[in-house]
C-alpha positions as CSV (number, residue, x, y, z in Angstrom):
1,X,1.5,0.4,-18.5
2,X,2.6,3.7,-19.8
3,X,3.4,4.7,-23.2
4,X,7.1,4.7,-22.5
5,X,6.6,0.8,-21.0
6,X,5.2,-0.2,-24.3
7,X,8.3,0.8,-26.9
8,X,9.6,-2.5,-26.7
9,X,6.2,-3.8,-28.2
10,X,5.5,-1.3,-30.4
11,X,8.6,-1.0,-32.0
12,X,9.0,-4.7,-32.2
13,X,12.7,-4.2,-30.4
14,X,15.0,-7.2,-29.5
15,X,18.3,-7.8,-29.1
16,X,20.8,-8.6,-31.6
17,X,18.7,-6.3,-34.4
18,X,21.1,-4.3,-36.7
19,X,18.9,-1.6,-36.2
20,X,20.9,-1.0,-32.5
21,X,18.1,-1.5,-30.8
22,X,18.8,-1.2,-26.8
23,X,16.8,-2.5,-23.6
24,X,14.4,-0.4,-23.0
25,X,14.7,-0.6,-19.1
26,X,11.9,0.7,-17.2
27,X,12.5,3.5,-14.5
28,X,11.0,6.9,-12.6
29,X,9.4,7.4,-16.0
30,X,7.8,3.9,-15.7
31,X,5.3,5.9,-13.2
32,X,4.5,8.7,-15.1
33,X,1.2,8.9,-17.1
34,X,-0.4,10.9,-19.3
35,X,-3.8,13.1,-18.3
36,X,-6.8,11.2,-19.2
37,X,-8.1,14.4,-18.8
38,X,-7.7,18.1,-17.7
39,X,-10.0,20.8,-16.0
40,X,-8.3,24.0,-15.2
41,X,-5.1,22.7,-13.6
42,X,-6.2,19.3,-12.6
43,X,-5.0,16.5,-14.4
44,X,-7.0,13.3,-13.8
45,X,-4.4,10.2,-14.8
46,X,-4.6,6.5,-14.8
47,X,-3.6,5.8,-11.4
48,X,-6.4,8.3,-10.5
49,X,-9.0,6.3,-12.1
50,X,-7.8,3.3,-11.0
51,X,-8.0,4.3,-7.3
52,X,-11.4,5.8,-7.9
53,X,-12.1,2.4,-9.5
54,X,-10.7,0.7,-6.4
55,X,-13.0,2.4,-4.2
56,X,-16.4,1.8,-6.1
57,X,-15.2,-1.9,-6.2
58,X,-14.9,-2.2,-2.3
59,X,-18.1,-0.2,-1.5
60,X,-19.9,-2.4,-4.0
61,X,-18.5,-5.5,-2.9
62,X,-19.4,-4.7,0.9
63,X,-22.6,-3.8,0.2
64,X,-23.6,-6.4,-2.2
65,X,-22.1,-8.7,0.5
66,X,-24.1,-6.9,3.5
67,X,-26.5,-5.1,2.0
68,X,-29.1,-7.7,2.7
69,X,-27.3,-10.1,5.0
70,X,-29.1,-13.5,6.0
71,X,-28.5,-15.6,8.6
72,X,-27.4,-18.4,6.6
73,X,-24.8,-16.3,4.4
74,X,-24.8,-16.4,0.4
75,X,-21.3,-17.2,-1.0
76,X,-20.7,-13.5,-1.0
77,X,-21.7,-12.6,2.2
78,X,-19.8,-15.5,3.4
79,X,-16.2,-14.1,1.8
80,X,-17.4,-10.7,3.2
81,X,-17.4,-12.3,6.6
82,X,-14.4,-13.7,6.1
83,X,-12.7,-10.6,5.1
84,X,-13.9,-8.6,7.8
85,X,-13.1,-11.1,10.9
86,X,-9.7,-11.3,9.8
87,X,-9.3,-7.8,9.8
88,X,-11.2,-7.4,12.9
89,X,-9.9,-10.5,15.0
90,X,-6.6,-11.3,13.3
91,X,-5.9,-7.1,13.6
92,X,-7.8,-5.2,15.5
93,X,-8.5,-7.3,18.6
94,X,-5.2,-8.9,19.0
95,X,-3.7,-5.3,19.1
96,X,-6.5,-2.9,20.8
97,X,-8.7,-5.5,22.4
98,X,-12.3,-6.4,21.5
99,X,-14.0,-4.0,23.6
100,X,-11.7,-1.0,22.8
101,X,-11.2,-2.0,19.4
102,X,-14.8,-2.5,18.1
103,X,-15.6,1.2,17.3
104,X,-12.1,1.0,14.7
105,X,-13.1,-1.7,13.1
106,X,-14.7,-0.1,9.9
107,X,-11.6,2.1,9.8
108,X,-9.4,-1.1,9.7
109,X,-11.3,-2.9,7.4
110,X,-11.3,0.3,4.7
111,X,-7.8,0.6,5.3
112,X,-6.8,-2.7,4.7
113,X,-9.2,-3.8,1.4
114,X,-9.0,-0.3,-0.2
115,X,-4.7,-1.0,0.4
116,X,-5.1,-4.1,-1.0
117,X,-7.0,-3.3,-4.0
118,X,-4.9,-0.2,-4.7
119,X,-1.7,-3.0,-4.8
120,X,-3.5,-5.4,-6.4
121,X,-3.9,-3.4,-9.7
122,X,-0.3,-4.2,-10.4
123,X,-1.2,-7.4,-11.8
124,X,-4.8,-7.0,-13.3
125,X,-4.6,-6.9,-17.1
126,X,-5.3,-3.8,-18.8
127,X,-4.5,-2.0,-15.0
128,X,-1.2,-3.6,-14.5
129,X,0.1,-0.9,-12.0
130,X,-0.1,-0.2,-8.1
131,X,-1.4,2.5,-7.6
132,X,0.5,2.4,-3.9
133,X,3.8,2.5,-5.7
134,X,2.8,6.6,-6.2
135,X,4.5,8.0,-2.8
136,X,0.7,10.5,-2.4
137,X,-1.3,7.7,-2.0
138,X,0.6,6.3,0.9
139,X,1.4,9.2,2.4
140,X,-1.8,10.3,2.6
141,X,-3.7,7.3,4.4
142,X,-0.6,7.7,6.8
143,X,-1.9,11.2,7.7
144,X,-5.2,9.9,8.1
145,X,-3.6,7.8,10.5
146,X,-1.3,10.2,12.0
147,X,-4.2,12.8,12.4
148,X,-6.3,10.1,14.1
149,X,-3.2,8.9,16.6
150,X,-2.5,12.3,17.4
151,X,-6.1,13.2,17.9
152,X,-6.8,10.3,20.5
153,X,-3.5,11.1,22.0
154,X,-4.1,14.5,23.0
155,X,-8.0,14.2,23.3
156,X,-7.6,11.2,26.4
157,X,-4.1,12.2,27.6
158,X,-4.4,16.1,27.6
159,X,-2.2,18.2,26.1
160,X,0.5,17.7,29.2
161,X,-0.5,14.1,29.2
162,X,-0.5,14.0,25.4
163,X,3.5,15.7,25.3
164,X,4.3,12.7,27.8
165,X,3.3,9.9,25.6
166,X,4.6,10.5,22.4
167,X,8.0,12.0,24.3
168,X,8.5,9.2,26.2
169,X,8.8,11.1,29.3
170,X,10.0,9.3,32.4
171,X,12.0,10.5,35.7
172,X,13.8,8.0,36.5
173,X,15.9,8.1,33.4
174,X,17.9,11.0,35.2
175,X,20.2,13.0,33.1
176,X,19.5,11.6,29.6
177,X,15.5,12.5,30.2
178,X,16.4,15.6,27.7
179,X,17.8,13.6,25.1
180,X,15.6,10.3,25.3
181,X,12.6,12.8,25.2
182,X,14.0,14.6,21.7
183,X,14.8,11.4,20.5
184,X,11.3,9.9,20.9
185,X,9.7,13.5,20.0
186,X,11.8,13.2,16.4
187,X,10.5,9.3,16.2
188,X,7.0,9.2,17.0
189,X,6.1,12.8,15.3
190,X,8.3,12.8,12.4
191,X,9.9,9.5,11.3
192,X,6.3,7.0,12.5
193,X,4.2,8.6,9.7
194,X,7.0,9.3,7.1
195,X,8.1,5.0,7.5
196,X,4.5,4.7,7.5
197,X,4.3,5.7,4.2
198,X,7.3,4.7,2.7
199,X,7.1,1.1,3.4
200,X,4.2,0.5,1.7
201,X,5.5,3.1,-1.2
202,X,8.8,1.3,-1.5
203,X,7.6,-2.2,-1.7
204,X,5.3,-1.6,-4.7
205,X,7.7,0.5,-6.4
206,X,10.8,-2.0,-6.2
207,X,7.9,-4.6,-7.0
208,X,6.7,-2.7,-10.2
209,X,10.2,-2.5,-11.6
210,X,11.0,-6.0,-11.2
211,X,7.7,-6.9,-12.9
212,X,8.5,-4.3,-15.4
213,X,12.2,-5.7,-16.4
214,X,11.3,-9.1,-16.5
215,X,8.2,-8.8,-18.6
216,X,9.8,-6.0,-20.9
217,X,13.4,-8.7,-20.8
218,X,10.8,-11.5,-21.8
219,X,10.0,-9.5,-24.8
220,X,13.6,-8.5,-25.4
221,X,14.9,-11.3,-25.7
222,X,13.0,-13.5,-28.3
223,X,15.3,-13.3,-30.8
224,X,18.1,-15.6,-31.7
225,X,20.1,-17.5,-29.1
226,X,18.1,-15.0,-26.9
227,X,15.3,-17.3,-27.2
228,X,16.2,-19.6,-24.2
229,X,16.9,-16.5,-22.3
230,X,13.6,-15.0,-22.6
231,X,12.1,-18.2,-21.6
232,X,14.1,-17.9,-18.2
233,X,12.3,-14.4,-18.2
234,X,9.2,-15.6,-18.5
235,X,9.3,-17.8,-16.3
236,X,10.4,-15.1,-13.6
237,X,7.6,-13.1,-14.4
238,X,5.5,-15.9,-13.4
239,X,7.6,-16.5,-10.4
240,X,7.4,-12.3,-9.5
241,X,3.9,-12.1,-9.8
242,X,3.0,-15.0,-7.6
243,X,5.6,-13.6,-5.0
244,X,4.1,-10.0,-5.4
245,X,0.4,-11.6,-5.1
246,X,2.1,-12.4,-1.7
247,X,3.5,-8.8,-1.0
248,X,0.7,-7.1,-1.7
249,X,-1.7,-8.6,0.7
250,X,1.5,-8.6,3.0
251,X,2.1,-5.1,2.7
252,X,-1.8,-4.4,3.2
253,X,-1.9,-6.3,6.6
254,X,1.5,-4.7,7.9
255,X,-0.3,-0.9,7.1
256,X,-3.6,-2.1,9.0
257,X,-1.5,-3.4,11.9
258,X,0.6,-0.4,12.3
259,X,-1.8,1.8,12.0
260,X,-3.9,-0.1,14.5
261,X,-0.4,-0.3,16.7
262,X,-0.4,3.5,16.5
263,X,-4.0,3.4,18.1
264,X,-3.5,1.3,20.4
265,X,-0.6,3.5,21.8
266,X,-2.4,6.3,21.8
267,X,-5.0,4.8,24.1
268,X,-2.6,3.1,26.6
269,X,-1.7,5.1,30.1
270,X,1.2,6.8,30.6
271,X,3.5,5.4,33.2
């Protein structure tokens, strides 16, 4: 949490104190943080480190899982394989086919666990924050996307070919060609990589604050008559973090598939 998250605890606040002692609800300042550390003008903060610590996780995990893989799989090497089919079956094949899916796989599988991870800090002690729920993270493995979609679109279609697809151009539409074509221009080059982004984005930030205000309500609460109510809190909290457990891993899938939707449209023929 941040330091402005914590007041609640530190100051030992709860309701019906003479001391007028209000909620303190969480908001935008809920997702600020302090530098951990500066050089120059770079500020290196917590979601930074947890991001970086997200990454070392996954490449560790993968290679401790793969690193030396047998034939009959370890435990490890077994939920490695596990991870990567369902990415790779469950995602990739079902959406671009095994044969022209295979060379995305490790793309997929990144995306997804380093996605997944970055969510799941909301509800690791000590972490206790997506790092998703930051709108740069999201909207930049959307451009990784985007860049890659509108690479492959261009690089098999051609640039004539390339305008087609993504404008949705087709003559026997008549009259409203113009119009359909702008409309799809606008969608697919604009408004794909922006809802891209902010789904993911907006999910973990609505799911933070709910967290957030039941947790700090929890703490709020225990004072009084308020005692039963921060029971009912608590038990919320519980409740939210099972259902964000849920979103998260959601949330991960929905990016992978899009993003593997995205390829596979880039790929298809233009009719």
């Amino acid at each position: 949490m941040s330091s402005d998250q914590t007041l609640a605890f530190e100051t030992d606040c709860h309701i019906f104190e003479d001391d007028g002692c209000g909620f303190p609800a969480p908001g935008l300042h809920s997702f600020t943080f302090d530098p951990i550390f500066t050089v120059g003008s770079f500020e290196f903060n917590k979601p930074m480190l947890l991001a970086l610590l997200g990454t070392v996780a996954i490449v560790w995990f993968f290679w401790a899982a793969f690193g030396k893989a047998k034939v009959v799989p370890g435990k490890l090497q077994m939920i490695g394989e596990a991870g990567y089919d369902f990415v790779r079956k469950g995602i990739v094949y079902e959406t671009l086919g095994k044969k022209e899916g295979e060379k995305y796989v490790p793309l997929m599988v990144s995306l997804f666990f380093f996605v997944w991870i970055m969510n799941l800090w909301s509800i690791i002690p000590v972490a206790q924050f997506p790092v998703t729920s930051i709108i740069a993270f999201p909207a930049a493995l959307a451009l990784v996307v985007y860049v890659l979609w509108m690479y492959l679109t261009f690089s098999k279609h051609g640039f004539v070919g390339g305008m087609k697809n993504i404008t949705g151009y087709d003559k026997s539409l008549g009259g409203v060609l113009p119009l359909v074509m702008f409309l799809e221009f606008m969608s697919n080059v604009i408004v794909r990589p922006f809802t891209h982004a902010v789904r993911l984005f907006a999910n973990m930030f609505a799911g933070h604050l709910l967290l957030l205000m039941f947790t700090i309500a929890s703490w709020y609460l225990l004072n009084g008559i308020g005692i039963a109510y921060a029971g009912v809190s608590f038990v919320l909290t519980i409740v939210m973090t099972a259902f964000e457990l849920f979103i998260q891993a959601v949330q991960a899938y929905v990016f992978v598939l899009l993003a593997a939707t995205y390829v596979q449209g880039a790929l298809a023929e233009h009719h």
